[in-house]
C-alpha positions in Angstrom: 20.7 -172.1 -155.8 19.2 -174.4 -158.8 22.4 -173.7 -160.8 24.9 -174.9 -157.9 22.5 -177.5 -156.1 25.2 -179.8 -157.9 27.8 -178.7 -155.8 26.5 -177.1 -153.1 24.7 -180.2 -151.7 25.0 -180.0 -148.1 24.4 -184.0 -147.9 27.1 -185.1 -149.6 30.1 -182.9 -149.0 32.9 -183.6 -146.3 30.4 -185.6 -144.1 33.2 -185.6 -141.7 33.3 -181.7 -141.2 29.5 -181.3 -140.7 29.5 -177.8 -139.1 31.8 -176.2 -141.3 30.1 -177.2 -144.7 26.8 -176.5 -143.0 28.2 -173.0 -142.5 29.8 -172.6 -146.2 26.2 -174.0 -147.4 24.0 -171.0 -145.1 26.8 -168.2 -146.4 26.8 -169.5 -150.2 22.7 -169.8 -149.8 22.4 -165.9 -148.6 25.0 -165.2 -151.2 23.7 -166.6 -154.7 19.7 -166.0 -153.4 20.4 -162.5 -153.4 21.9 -159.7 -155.9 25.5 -159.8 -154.2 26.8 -161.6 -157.2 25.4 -158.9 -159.4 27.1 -156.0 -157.8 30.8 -157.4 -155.7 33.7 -156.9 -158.3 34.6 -160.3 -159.8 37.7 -159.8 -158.9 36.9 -160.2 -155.1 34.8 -163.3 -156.2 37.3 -165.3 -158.2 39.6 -165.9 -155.1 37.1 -166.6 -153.0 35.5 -169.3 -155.2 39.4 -170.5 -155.5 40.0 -170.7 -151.6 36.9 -172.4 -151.2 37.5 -174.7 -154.0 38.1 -177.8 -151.7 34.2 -177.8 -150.2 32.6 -177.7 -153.8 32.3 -181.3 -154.4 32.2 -184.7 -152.2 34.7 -186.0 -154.1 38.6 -184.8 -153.5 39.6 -186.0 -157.2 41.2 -183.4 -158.7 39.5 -183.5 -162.1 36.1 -183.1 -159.9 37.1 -180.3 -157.9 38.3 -178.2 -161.0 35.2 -179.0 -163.1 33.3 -177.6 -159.9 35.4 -174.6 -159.9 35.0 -174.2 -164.0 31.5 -174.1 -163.7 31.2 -171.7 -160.9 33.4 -169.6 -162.3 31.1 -169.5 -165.4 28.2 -169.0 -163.4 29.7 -165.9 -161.6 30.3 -164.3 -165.1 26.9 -164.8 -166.0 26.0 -162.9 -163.0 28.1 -160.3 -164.3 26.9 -160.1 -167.0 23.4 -159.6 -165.5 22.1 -163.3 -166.6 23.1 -164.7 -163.2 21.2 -164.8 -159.9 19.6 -161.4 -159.4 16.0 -161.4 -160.7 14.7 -159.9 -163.7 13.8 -156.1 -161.9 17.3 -156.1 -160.6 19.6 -156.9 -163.8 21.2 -154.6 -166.3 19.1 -152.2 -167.8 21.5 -152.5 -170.7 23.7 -149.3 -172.4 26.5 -149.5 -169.5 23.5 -149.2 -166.6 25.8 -149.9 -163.4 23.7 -153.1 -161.4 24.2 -151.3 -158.1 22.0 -147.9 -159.7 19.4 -150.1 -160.8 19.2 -151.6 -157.5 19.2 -148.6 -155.2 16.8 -146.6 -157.8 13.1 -146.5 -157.3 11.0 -148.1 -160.1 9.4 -146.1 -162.4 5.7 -145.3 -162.5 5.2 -142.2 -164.1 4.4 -140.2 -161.2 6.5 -137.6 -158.9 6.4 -136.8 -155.3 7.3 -132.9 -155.8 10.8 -133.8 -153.9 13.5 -132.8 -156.1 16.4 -134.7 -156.1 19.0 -132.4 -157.8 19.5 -129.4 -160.0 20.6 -130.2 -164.0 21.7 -128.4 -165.9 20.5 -127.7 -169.4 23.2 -128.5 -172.1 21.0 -127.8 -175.4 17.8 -126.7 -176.3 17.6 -126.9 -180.5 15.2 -128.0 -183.0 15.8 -131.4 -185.1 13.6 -131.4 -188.5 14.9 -135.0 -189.3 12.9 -136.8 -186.8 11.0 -139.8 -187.8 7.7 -140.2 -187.2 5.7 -143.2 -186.8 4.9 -144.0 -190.9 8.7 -143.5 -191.3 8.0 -139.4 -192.2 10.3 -137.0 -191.6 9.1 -134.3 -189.0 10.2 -131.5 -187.0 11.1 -131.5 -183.1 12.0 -129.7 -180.3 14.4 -131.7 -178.0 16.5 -130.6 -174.7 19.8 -132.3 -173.4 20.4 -131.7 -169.9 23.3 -133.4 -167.3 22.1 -134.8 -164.3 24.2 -137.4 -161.9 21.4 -138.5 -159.6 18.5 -139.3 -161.8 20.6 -141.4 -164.4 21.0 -144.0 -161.2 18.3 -146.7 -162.9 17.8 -145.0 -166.0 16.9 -146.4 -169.1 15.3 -145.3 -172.6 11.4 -144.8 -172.4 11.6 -144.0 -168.4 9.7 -140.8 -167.1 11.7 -137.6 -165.8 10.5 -134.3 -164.6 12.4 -131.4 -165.6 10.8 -128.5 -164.0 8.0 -130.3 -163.1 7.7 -131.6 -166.7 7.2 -135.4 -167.7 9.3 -135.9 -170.3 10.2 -139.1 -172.2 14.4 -140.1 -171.9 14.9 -140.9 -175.6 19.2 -140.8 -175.5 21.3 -141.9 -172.6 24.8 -140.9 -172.2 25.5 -142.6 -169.0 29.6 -141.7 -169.0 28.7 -138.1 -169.3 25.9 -138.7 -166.9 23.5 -136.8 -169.8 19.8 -137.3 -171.5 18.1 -136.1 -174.0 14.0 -135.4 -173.8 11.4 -134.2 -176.4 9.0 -131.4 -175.7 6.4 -131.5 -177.8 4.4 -128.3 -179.2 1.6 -128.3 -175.9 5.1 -128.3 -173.6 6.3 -125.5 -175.2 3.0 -123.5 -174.9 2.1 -124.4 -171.4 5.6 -124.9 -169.8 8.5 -122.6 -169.7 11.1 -125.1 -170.7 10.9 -123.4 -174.1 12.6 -120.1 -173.1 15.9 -122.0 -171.7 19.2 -120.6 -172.7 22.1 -123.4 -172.5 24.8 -120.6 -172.6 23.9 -119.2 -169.7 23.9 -122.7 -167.9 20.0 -122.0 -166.6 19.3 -124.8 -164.1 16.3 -127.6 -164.0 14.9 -129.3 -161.3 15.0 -133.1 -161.6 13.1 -136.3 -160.1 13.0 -139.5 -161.1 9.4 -141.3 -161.6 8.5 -142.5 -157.8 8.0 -146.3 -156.8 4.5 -147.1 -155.9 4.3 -148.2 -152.2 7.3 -146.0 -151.3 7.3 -143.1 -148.8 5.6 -139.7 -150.4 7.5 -136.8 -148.9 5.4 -134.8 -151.0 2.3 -135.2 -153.0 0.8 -137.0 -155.9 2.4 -134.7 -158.8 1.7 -136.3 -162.2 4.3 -133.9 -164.6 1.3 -132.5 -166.1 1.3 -128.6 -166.1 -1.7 -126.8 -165.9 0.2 -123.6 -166.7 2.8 -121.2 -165.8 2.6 -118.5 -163.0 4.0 -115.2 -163.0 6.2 -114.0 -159.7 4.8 -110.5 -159.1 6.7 -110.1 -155.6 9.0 -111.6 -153.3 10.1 -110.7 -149.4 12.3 -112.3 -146.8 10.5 -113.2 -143.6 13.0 -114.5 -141.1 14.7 -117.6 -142.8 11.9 -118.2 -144.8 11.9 -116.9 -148.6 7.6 -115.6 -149.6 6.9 -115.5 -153.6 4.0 -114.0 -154.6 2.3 -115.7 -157.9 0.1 -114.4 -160.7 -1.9 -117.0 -162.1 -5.1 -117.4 -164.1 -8.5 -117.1 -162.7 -9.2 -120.5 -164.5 -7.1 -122.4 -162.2 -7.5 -120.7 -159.3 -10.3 -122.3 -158.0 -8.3 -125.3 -157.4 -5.6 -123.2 -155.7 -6.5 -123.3 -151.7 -5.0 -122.3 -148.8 -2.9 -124.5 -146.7 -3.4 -126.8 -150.1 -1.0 -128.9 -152.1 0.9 -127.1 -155.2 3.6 -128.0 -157.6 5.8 -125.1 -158.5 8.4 -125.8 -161.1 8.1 -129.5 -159.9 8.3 -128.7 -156.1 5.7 -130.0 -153.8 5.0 -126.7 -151.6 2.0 -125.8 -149.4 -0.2 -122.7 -150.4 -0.6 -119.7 -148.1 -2.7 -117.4 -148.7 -5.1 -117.0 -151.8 -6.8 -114.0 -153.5 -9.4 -114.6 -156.4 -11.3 -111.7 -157.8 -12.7 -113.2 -161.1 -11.1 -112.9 -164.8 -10.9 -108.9 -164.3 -9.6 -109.0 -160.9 -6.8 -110.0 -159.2 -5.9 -113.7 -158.9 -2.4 -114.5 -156.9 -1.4 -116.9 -154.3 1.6 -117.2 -152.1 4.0 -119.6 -150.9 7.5 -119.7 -148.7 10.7 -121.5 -149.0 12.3 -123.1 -145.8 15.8 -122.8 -145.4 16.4 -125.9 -146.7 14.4 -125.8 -149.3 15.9 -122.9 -150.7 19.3 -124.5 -151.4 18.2 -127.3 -153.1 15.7 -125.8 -156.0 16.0 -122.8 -158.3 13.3 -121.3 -157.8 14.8 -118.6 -155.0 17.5 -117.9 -158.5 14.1 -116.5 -160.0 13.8 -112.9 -159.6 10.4 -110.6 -160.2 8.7 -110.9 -163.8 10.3 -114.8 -164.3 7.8 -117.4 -164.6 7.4 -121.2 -163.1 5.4 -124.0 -164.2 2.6 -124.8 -162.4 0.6 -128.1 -161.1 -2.6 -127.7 -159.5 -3.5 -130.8 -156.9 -5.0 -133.2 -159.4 -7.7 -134.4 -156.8 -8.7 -131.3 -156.4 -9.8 -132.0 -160.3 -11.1 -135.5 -159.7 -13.0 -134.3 -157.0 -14.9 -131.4 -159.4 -15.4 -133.6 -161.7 -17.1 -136.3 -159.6 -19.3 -133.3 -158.1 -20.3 -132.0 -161.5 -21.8 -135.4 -162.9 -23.7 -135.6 -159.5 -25.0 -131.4 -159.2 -27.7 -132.3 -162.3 -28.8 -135.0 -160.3 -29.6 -132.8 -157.0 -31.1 -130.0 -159.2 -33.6 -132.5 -160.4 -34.1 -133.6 -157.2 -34.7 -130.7 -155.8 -37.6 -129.4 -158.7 -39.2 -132.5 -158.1 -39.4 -131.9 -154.3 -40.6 -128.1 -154.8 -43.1 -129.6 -157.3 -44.4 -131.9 -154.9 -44.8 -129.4 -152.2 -46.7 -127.1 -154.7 -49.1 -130.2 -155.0 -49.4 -131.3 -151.5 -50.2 -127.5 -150.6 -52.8 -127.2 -152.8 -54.3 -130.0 -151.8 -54.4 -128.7 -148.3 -56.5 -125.7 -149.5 -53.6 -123.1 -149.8 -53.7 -120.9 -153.0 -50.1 -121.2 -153.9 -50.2 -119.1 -156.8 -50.3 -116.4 -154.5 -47.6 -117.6 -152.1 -50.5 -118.8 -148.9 -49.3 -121.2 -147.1 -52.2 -121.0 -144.5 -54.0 -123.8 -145.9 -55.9 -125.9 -143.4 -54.0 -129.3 -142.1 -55.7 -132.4 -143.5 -55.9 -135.0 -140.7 -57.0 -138.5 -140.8 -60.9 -138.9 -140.4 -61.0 -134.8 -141.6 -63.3 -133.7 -144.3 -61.6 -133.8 -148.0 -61.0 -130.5 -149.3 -63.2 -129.1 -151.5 -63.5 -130.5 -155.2 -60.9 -133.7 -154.2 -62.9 -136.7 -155.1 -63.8 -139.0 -152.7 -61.5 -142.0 -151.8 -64.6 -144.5 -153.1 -64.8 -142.7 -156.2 -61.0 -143.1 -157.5 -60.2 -145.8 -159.8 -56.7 -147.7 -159.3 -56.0 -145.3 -162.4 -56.2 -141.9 -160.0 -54.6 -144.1 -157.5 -51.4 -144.2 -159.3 -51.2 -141.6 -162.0 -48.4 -141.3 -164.4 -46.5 -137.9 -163.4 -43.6 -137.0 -166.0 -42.8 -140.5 -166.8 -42.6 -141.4 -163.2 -45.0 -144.3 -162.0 -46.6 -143.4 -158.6 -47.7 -146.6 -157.1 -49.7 -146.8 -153.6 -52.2 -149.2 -152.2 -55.2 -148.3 -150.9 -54.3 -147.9 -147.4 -51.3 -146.0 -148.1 -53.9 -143.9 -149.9 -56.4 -143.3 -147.1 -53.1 -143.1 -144.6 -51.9 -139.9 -146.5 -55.4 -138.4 -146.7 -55.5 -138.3 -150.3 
């Protein structure tokens, strides 16, 4: 709207066809406030602007009419061009990026929702020892190029894609081939099975886009990072639905839980049942495939002895975490209230080295067990003695309240 305020002014044009200018103004308005210029063909627009010509300006000279059209028409390839109307988040991510992708695509935020959106297929898998590094070195690399048609919708160097459950870094676009190349770095290759992909025999990927923060979460919170991979030790048919049995180790499995969250090969699927016998024992879980579910991921093209990357819940790990720094805390807590117990019972005449709690109960008014001074004879010293650094501080009444 700033760009054509000077001649799309509502007060000045045709005064003497009010309704019909007022209509051209609302459907020009919705038109250049949104990114409709970005994405309609120009082809549609220049006739439009053309047939409309006569409304652009109060005037009807000539000359002023076709400087009106001139400069739309300049503004419109602008907006082509991505430089136009749409705002910043909506214009051309640059590289041949289609405006209409970038539109319908989620922003990227480095996290996954465990839905996949499509299967890729891996093109190359080969080391590159001409990399450069960061000092301008020369190092050696392990990259992957893989074709995928939905996740290169909004694509753009630097954005986040999983590839089995893998965040990994775009560093090439192709977008006519509708192909992108990723790095794996030496901890993907030890932790993920990405590494033992074979291009010629067209071995599939799952892939998802990074989700938009705020947006629906069909899933759960999956952040690309893999703990480790998980071995399939059996698999049955039950019904429609499609059981895998996984091998994975004891380490982990205490975050593993039944009817819990679990990222297989970047799929979001729910845990069944869980067995955990220790780091000599057996440690497996299960999980099942819906019908649906089945056709859309590669994990039911896996067979017995293949393996899948795996994501544990990460609050499960937040939650740990948060509970460790307070159990010290507690156990503390706890000694001081055993030592305190210890004390009170021997004051009230039990011999606690030998485990008697029979002691007699001291009650207000009662005689003072047997070698406790008198309450006239302690000092403000005894009153509030210092007891492993701690500062015990009563007043006299509190004193004589407790018996002490």
């Amino acid at each position: 709207p700033f760009y054509c305020r000077g001649f799309f002014n509502i007060s000045r044009i045709h005064p003497a066809r009010p309704c019909n200018c007022k209509i051209l103004h609302l459907f020009l308005y919705h038109l250049s406030s949104s990114a409709f210029f970005s994405t309609l063909p120009f082809a549609v627009l220049l006739p439009l602007l053309y047939f409309s010509r006569p409304f652009l300006h109060y005037s009807t000279h000539p000359a002023f009419k076709m400087t009106s059209f001139l400069f739309a028409t300049a503004i419109l390839a602008l907006a082509q061009l991505g430089h136009g109307f749409a705002p910043s988040t909506l214009r051309r991510g640059g590289s041949g990026t289609p405006a209409s992708a970038i539109i319908s695509s989620p922003s990227s935020r480095q996290m996954f929702t465990g839905i996949v959106e499509e299967m890729g297929e891996v093109i190359s898998l080969e080391t590159n020892d001409d990399m450069t590094l960061w000092d301008g070195s020369k190092g050696s690399g392990t990259e992957m190029v893989i074709k995928g048609d939905v996740v290169m919708g909004g694509a753009y160097l630097g954005c986040s894609i999983s590839v089995n459950g893998v965040c990994l870094t775009a560093t090439e676009l192709d977008f006519d081939g509708n192909i992108f190349k990723v790095g794996l770095a030496p901890e993907t290759l030890r932790l993920t099975n990405l590494g033992s992909y074979v291009p010629q025999s067209k071995q599939k990927v799952n892939l998802e886009r990074a989700s938009e923060i705020g947006g629906r979460n069909s899933g759960h919170f999956v952040q690309g990072h893999v703990d480790n991979v998980g071995t399939i030790i059996e698999r049955w048919i039950d019904e429609n639905s499609l059981f895998f049995k996984i091998s994975f180790p004891y380490e982990y499995m205490r975050y593993v839980v039944p009817k819990g969250f679990i990222a297989i090969d970047g799929t979001s699927l729910t845990v069944c049942d869980v067995k955990s016998e220790g780091p000599e024992g057996e440690n497996w879980f299960t999980f099942m495939l819906v019908e649906y579910t089945q056709q859309k991921i590669i994990v039911p093209s896996k067979k017995v002895g293949d393996t899948v990357n795996i994501e544990v819940d990460v609050l499960g790990k937040y939650s740990e975490q948060a509970w460790g720094a307070f159990v010290p805390k507690m156990e503390a807590l706890e000694q001081k209230v055993k030592e305190l117990e210890a004390k009170v019972m021997a004051l009230e005449g039990a011999d606690v080295s030998k485990g008697d709690t029979s002691g007699k109960e001291v009650k207000y008014g009662d005689v003072v067990p047997t070698g406790f001074p008198s309450p006239s004879a302690l000092t403000t010293k005894d009153m509030n003695p210092k007891r492993d650094g701690t500062d015990w501080v009563r007043t006299k009444q509190t004193f004589y309240d407790t018996n002490y």
